[in-house]
N, C-alpha and C positions, 0 to 999 in steps of 0.2 A: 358409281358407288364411291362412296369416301373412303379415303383409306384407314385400317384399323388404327387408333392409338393406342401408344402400350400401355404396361399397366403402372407405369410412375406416374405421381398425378403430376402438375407443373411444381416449380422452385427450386428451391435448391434442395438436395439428395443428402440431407442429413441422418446421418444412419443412429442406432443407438450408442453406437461406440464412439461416434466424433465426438474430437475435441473441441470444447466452446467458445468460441471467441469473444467471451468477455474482457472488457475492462481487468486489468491487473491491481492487487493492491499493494502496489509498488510504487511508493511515491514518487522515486527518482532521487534527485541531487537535492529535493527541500527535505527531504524526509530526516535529516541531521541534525536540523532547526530544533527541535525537544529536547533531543540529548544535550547540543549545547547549550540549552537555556539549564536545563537540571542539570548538568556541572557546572554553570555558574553559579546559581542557587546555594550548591554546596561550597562552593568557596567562600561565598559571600559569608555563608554559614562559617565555614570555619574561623575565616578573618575576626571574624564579630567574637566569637569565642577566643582565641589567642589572643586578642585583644584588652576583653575582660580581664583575664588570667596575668596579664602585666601590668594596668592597671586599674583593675578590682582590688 
């Protein structure tokens, strides 16, 4: 006779409460790349304005 198996079926023993191991949405060290293009933006913006304003 075979011996009984239990009652976990096979894989992994993921319970309701584990934590998931997805993917993060954590860019890293590019994720800085935005913010420094939109403070450029704004300067350029600014420039362009100051600029006017001396002589406009």
């Amino acid at each position: 006779m075979a011996p009984k198996k239990s009652g976990r079926s096979r894989g992994s023993a993921k319970g309701k409460y584990d934590i998931p191991r997805a993917p993060t949405r954590d860019p890293g060290p590019t994720g800085n790349v935005g913010c420094w293009v939109v403070l450029a933006g704004l300067a350029c913006i600014a420039l362009v304005v100051v600029l006017l304003e001396i002589f406009g």
